[in-house]
Structures are given as structure tokens and as C-alpha cells.
N, CA, C and O atoms as a Tinker XYZ file with bonds, in Angstrom:
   432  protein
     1  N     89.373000   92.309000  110.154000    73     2
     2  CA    90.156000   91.984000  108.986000    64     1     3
     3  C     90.906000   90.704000  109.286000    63     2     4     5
     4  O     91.477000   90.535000  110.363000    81     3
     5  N     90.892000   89.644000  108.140000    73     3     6
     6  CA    92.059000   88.369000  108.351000    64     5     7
     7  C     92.283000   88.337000  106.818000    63     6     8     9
     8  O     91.708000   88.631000  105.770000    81     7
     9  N     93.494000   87.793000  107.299000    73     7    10
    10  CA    94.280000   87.550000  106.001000    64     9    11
    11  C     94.430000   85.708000  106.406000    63    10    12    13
    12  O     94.748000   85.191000  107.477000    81    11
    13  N     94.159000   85.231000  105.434000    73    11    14
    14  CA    94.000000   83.560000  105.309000    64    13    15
    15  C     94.975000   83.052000  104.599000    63    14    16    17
    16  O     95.205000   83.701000  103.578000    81    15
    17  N     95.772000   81.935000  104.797000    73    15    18
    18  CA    96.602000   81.071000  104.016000    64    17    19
    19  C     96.147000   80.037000  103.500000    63    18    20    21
    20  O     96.215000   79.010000  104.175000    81    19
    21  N     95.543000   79.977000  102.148000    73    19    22
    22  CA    94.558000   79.070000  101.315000    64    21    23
    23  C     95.249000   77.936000  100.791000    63    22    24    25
    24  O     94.696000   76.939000  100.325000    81    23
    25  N     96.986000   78.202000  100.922000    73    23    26
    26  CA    97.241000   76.982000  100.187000    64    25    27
    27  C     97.978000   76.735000  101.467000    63    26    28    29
    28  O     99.206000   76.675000  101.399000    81    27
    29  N     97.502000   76.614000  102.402000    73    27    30
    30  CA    98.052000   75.673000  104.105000    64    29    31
    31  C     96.740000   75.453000  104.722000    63    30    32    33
    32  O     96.692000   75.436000  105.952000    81    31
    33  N     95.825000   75.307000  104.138000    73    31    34
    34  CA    94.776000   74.629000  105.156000    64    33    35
    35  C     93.358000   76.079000  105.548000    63    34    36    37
    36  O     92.392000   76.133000  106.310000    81    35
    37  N     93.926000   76.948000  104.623000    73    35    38
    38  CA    93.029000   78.100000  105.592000    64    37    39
    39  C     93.226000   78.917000  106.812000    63    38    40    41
    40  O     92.330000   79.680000  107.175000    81    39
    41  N     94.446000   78.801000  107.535000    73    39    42
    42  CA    95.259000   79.267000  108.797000    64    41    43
    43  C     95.186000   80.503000  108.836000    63    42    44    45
    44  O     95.750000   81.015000  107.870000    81    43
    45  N     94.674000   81.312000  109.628000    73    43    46
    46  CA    94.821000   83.135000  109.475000    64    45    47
    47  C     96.053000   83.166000  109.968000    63    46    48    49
    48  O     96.513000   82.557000  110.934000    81    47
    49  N     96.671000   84.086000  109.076000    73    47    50
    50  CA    98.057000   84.388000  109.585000    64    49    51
    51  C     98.317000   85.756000  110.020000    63    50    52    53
    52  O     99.429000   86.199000  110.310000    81    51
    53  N     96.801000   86.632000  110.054000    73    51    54
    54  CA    96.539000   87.550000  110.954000    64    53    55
    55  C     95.216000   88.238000  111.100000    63    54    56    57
    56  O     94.390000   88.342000  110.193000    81    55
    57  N     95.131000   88.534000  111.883000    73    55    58
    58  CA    93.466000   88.965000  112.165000    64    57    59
    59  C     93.407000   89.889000  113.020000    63    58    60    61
    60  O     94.162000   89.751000  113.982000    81    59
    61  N     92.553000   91.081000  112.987000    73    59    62
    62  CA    92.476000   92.284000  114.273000    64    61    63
    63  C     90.653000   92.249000  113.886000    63    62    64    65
    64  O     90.015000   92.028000  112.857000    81    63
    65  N     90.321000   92.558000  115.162000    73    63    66
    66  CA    88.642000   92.964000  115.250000    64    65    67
    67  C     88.491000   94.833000  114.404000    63    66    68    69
    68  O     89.176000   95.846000  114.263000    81    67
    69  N     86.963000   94.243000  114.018000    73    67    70
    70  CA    86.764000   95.779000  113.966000    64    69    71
    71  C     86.670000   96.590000  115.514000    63    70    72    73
    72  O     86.064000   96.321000  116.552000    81    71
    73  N     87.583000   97.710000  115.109000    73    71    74
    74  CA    87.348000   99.016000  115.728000    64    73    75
    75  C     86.397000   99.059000  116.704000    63    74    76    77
    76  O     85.344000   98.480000  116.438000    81    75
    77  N     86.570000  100.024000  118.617000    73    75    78
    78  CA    85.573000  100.116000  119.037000    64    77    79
    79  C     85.043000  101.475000  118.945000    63    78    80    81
    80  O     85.844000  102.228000  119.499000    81    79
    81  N     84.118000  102.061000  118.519000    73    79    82
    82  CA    83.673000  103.583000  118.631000    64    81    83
    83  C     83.739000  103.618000  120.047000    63    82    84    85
    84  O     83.527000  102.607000  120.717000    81    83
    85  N     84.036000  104.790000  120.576000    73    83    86
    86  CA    83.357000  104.779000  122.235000    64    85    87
    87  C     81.981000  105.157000  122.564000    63    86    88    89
    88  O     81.289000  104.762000  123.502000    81    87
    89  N     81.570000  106.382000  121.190000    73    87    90
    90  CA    80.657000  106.870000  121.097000    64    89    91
    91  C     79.059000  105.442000  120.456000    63    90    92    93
    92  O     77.891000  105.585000  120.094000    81    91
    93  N     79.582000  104.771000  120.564000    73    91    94
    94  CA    78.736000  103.989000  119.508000    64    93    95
    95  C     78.440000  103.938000  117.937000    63    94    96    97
    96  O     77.741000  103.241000  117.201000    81    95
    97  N     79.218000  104.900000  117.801000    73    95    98
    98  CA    79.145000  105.105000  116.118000    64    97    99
    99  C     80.012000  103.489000  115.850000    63    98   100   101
   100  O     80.892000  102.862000  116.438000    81    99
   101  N     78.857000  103.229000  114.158000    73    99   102
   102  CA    79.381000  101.868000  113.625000    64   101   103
   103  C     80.448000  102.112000  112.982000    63   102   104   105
   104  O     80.618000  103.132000  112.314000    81   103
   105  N     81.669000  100.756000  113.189000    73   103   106
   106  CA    82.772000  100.716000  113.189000    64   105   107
   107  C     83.361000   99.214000  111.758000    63   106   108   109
   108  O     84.474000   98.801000  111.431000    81   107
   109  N     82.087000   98.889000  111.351000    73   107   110
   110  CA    82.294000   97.840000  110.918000    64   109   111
   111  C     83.371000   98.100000  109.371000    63   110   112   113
   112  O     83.598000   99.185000  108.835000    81   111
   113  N     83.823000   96.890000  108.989000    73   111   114
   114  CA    84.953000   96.848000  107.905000    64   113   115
   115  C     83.904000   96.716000  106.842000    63   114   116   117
   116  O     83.067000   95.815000  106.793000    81   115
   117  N     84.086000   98.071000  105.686000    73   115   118
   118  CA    83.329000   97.946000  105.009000    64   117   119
   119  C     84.122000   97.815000  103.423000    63   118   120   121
   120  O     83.546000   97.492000  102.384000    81   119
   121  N     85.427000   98.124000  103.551000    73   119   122
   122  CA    85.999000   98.222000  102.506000    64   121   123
   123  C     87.336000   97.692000  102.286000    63   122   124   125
   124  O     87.079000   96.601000  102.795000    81   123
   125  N     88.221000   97.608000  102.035000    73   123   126
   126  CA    89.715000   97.265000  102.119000    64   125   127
   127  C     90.373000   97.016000  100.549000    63   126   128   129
   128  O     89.936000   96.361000   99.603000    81   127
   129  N     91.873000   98.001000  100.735000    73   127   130
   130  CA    92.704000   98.219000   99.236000    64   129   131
   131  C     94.145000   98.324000   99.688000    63   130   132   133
   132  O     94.649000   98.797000  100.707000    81   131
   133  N     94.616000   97.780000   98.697000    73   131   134
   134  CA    96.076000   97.113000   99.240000    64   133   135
   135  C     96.830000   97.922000   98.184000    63   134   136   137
   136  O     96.268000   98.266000   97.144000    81   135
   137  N     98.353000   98.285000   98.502000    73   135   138
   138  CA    99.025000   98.632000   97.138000    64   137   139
   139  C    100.616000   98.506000   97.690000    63   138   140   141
   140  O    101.114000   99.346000   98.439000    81   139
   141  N    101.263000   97.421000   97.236000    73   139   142
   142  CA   102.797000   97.498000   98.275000    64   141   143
   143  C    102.323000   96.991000   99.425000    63   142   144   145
   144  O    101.304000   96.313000   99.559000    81   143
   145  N    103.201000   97.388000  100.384000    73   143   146
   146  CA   103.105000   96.708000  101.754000    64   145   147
   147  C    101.761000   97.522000  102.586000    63   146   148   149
   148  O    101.240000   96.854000  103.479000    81   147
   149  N    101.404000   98.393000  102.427000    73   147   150
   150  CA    99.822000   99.177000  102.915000    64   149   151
   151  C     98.530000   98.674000  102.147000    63   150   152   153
   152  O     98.170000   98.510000  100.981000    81   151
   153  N     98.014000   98.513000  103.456000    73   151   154
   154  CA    97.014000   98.132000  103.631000    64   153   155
   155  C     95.716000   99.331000  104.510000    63   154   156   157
   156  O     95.816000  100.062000  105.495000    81   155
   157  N     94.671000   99.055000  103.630000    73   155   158
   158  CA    93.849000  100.507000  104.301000    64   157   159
   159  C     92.526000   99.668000  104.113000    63   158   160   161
   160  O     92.188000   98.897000  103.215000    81   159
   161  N     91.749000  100.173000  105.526000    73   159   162
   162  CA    90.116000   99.419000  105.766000    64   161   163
   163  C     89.100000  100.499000  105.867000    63   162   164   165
   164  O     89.231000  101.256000  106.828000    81   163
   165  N     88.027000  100.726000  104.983000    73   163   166
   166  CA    87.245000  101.731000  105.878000    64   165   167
   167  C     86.502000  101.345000  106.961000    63   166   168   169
   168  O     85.744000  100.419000  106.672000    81   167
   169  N     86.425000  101.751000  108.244000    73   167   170
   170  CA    85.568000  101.282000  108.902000    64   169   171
   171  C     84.351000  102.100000  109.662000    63   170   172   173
   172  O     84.182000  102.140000  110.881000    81   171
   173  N     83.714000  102.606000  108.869000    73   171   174
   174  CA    82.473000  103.285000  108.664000    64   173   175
   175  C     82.492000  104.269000  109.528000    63   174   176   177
   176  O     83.612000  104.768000  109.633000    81   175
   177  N     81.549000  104.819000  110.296000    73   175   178
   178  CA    81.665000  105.963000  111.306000    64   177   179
   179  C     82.674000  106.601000  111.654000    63   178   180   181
   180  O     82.827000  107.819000  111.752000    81   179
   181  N     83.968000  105.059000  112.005000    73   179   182
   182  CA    84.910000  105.457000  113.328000    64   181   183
   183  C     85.728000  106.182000  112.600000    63   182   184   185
   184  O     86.262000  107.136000  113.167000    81   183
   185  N     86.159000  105.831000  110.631000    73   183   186
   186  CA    86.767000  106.544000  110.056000    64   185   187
   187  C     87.572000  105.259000  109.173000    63   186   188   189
   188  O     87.013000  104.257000  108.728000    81   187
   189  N     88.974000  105.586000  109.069000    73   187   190
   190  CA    89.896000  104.366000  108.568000    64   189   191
   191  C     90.983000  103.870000  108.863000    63   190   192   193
   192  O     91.134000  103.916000  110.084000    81   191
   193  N     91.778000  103.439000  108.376000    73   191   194
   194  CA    92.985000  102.055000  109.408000    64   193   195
   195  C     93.685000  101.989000  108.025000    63   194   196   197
   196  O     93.382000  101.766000  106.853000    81   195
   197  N     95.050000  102.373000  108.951000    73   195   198
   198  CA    96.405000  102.018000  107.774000    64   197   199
   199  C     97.032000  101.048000  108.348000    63   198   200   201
   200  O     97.497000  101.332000  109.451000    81   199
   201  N     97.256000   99.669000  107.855000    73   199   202
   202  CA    98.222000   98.858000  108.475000    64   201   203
   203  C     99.505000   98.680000  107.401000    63   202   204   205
   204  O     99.315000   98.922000  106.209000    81   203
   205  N    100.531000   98.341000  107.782000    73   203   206
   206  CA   101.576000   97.815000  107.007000    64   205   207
   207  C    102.015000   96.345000  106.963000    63   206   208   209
   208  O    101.236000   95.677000  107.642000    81   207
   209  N    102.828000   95.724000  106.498000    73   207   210
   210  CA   102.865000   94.406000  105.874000    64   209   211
   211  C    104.214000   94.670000  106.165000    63   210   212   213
   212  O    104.421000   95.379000  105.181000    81   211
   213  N    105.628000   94.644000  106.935000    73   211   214
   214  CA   106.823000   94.333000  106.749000    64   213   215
   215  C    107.520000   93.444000  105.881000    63   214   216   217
   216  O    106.764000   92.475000  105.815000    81   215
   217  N    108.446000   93.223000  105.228000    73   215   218
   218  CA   108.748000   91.833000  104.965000    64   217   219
   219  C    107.780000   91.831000  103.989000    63   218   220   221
   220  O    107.190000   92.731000  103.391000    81   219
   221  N    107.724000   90.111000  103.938000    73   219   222
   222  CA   107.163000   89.488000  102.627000    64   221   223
   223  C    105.980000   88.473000  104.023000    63   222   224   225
   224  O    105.173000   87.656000  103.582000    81   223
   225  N    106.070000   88.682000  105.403000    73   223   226
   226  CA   105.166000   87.941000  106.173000    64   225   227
   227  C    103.446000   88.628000  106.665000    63   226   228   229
   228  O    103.341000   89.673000  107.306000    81   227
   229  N    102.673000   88.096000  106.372000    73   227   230
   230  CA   101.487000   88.774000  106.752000    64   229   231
   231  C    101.447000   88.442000  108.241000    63   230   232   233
   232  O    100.345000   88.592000  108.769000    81   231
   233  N    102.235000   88.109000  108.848000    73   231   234
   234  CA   101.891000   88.072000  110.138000    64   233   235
   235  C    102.121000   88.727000  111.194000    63   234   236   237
   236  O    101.471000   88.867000  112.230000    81   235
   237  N    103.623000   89.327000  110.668000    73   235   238
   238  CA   103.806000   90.741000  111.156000    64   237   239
   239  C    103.252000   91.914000  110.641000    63   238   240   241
   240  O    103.993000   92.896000  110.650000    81   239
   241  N    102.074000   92.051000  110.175000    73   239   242
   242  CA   101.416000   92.932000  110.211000    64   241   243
   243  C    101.336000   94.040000  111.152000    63   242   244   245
   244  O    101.567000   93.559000  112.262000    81   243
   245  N    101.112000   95.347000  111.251000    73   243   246
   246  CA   101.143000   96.253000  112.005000    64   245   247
   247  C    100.137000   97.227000  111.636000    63   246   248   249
   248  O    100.172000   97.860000  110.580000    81   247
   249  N     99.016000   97.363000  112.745000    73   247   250
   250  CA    98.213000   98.429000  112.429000    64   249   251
   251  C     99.123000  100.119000  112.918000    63   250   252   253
   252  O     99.377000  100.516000  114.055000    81   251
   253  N     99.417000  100.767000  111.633000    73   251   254
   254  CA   100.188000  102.226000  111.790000    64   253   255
   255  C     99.172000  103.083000  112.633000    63   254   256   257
   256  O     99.166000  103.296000  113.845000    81   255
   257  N     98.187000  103.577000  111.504000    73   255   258
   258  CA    97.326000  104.381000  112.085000    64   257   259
   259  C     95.959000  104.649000  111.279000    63   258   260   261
   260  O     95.635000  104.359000  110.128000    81   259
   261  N     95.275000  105.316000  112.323000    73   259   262
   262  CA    93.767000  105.549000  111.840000    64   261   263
   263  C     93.473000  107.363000  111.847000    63   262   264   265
   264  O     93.833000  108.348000  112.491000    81   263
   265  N     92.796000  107.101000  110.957000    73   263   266
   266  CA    91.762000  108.475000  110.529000    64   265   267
   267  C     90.497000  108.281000  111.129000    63   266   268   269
   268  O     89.678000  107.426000  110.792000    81   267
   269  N     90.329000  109.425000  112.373000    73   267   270
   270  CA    88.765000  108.918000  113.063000    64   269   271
   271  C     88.012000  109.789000  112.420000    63   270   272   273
   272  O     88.828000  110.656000  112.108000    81   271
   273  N     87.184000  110.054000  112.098000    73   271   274
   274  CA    85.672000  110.641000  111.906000    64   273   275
   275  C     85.220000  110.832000  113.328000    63   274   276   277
   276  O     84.548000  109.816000  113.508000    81   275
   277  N     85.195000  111.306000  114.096000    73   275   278
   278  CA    84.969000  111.947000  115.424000    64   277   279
   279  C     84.276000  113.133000  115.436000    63   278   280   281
   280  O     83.793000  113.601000  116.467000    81   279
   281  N     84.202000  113.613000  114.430000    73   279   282
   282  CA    83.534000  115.853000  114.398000    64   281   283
   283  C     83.832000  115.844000  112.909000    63   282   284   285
   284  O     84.635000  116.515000  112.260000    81   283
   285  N     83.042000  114.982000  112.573000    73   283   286
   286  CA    83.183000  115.168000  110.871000    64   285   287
   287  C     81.546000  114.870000  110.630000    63   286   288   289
   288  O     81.212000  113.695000  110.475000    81   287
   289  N     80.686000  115.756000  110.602000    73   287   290
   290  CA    79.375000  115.186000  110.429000    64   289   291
   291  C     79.028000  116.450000  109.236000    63   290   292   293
   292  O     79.821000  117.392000  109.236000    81   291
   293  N     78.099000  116.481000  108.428000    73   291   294
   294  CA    77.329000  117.113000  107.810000    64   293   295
   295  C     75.449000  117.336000  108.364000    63   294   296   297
   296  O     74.743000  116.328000  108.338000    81   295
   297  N     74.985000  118.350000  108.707000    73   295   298
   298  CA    74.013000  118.231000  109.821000    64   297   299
   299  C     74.164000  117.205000  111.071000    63   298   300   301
   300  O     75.068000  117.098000  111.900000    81   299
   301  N     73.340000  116.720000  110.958000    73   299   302
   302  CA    72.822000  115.456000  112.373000    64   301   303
   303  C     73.710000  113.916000  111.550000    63   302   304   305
   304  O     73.615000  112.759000  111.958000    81   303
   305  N     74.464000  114.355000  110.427000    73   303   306
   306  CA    75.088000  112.764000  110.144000    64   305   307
   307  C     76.541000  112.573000  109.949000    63   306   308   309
   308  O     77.209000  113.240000  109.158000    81   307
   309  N     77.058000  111.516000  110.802000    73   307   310
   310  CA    78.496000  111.268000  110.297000    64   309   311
   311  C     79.142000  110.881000  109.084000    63   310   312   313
   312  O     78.688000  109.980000  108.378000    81   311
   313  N     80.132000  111.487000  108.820000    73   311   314
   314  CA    80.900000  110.953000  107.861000    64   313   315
   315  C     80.781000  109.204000  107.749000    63   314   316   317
   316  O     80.320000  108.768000  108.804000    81   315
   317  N     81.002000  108.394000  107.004000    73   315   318
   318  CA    80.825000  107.000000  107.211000    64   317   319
   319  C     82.210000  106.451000  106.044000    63   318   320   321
   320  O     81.999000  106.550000  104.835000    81   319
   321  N     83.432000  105.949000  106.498000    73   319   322
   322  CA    84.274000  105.517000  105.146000    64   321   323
   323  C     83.655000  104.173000  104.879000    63   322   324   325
   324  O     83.897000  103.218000  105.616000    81   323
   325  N     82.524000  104.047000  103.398000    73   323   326
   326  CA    82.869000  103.282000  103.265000    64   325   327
   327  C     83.182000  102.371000  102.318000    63   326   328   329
   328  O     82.474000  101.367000  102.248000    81   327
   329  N     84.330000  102.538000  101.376000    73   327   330
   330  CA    85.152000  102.874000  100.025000    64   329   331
   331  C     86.318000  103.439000  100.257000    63   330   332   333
   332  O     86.555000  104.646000  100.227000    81   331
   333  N     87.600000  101.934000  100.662000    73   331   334
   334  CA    89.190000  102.920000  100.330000    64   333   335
   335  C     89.336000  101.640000   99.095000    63   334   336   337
   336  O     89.081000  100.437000   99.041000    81   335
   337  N     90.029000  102.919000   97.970000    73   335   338
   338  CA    91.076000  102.761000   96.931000    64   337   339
   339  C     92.030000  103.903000   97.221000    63   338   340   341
   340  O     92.080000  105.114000   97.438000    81   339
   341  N     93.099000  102.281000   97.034000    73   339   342
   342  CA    94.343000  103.123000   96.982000    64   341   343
   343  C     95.647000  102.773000   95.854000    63   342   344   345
   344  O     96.161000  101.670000   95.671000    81   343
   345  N     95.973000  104.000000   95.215000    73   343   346
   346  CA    96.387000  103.842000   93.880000    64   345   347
   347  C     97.666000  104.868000   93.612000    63   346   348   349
   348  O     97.468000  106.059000   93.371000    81   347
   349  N     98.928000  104.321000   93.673000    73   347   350
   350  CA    99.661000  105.649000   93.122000    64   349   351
   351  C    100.181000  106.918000   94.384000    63   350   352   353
   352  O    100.588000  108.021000   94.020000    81   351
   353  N    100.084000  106.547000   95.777000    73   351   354
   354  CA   100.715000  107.189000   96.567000    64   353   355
   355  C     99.050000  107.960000   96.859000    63   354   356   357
   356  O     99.083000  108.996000   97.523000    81   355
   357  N     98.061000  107.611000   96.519000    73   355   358
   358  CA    96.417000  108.489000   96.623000    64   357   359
   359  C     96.080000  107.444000   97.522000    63   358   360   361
   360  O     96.734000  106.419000   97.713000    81   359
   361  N     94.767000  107.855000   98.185000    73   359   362
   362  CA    93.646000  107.424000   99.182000    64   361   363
   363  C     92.588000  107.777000   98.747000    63   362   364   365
   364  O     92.451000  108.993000   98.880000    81   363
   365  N     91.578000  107.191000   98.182000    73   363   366
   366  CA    90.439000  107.482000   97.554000    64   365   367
   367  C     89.231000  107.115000   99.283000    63   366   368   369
   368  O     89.056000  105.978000   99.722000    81   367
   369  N     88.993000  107.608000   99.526000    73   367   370
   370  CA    87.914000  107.386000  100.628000    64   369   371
   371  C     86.194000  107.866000  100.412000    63   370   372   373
   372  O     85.848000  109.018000  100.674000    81   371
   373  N     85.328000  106.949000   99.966000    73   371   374
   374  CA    83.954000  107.039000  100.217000    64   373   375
   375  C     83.811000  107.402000  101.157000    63   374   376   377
   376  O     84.562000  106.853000  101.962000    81   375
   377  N     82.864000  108.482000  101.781000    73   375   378
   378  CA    82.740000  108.598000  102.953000    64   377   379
   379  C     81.389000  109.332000  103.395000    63   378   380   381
   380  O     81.265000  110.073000  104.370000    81   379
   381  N     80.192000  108.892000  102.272000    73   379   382
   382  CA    78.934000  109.069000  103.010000    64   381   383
   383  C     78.491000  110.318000  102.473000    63   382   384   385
   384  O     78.446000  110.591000  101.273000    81   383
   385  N     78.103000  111.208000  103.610000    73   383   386
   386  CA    77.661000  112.152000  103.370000    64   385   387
   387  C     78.533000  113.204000  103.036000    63   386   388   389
   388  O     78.127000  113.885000  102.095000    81   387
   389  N     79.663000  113.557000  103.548000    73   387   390
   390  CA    81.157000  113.534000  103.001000    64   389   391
   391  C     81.562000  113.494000  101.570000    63   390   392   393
   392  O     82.403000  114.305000  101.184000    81   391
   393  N     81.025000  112.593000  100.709000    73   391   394
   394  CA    81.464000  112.784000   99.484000    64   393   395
   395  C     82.732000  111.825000   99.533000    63   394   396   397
   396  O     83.005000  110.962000  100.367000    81   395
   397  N     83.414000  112.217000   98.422000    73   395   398
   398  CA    84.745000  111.697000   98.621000    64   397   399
   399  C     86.225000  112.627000   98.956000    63   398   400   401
   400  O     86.615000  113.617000   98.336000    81   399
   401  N     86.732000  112.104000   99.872000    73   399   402
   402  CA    87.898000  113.056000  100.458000    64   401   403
   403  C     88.929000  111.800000   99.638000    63   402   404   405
   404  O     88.748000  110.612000   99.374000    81   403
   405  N     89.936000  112.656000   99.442000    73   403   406
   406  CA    91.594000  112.269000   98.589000    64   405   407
   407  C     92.334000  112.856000   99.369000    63   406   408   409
   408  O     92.264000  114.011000   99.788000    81   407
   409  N     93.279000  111.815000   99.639000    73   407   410
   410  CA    94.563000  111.754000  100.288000    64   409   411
   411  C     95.647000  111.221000   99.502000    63   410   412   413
   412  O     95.787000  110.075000   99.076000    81   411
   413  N     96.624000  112.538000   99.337000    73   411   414
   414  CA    97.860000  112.254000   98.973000    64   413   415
   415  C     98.917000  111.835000  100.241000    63   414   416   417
   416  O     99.074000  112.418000  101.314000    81   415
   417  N     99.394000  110.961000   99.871000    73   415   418
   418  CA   100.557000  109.856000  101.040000    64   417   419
   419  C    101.401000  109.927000  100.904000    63   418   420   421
   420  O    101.764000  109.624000   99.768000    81   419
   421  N    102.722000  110.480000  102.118000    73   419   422
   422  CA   103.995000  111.094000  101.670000    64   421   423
   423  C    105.060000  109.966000  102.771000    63   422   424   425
   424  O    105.091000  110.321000  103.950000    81   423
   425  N    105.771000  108.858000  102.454000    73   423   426
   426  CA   106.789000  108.446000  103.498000    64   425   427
   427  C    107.460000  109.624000  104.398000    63   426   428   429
   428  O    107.657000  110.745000  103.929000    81   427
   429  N    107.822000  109.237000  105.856000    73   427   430
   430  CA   108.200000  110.114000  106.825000    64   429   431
   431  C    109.754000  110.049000  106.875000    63   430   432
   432  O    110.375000  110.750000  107.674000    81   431
């Protein structure tokens, strides 16, 4: 994931790699939905990625946390996210063979 500054030249003002599976399951960024300062990526196999936005700076960005898909398979296949909308305190997640799982999001 990067977030680019288009009216300074193109400058990422932050960037993280996709995800490593350990298992080899694919990890790639297949989706991404923003609402407020959260930010959510699916990244296929490994599962998905909540980052936050502090402030009004994308550069302090902070990856919070992830949802792995680790023992989420249907027969011989993994779950795969790859489809987040997020709307209204919800998590809409594509997720393959999975179907779609919804997540309601509660501040701590």
C-alpha cells in the first residue's frame, strides 16, 4: 500500500509491503476502503489489515491490526479477502470461498 502526494511531485508519504504468509499462502493487496481515519486492505489468503491515519498526516500512519485467515479454509481452499468496504462502523469482506463475512466495529 502507498499513499502518494500528487500535488508535491508524487512523494509517498507512506508505504508498507504486502504481508508475508509464512505458510506461502498469497498475501497480495487486493482491495482497499477508507472511512475517517481507518483504513482496511484485503490481502488475500493472509486475511486483512486495519491501519489508522492520526491527525490530518498520512505519514503517521499506523498499521493497528490484522485478521489472518490461518484455519479458515472450506475443503482443500482458503478463505481469500479479496473485497473490503467499509461503511457506517461495518466491514464488508469478500472472501472467496467464504462468501462474505460482516464485521461490526466497536472503538475500545
Amino acid at each position: 500500500m502507498k499513499v502518494m502526494d500528487l500535488k508535491n511531485g508524487g512523494d509517498y508519504l507512506y508505504e508498507i509491503e504486502n504481508p508475508e504468509a509464512p505458510d506461502g499462502r498469497l498475501s497480495y493487496t487486493n482491495s482497499v476502503s477508507s472511512d475517517g481515519k481507518l483504513i482496511f486492505t484485503a490481502n488475500g489468503e493472509y486475511g486483512f489489515r486495519v491501519f489508522e491515519v492520526p491527525g490530518n498526516d498520512f505519514q503517521d500512519t499506523e498499521l493497528k491490526a490484522y485478521y489472518p485467515y490461518d484455519e479458515h479454509v472450506v475443503g482443500d481452499f482458503n478463505y481469500s479477502a479479496n473485497h473490503v468496504e467499509y461503511k457506517s462502523n461495518y466491514l464488508f469482506v469478500a472472501c472467496g470461498v467464504g462468501g462474505v463475512e460482516i464485521f461490526q466495529l466497536e472503538k475500545k
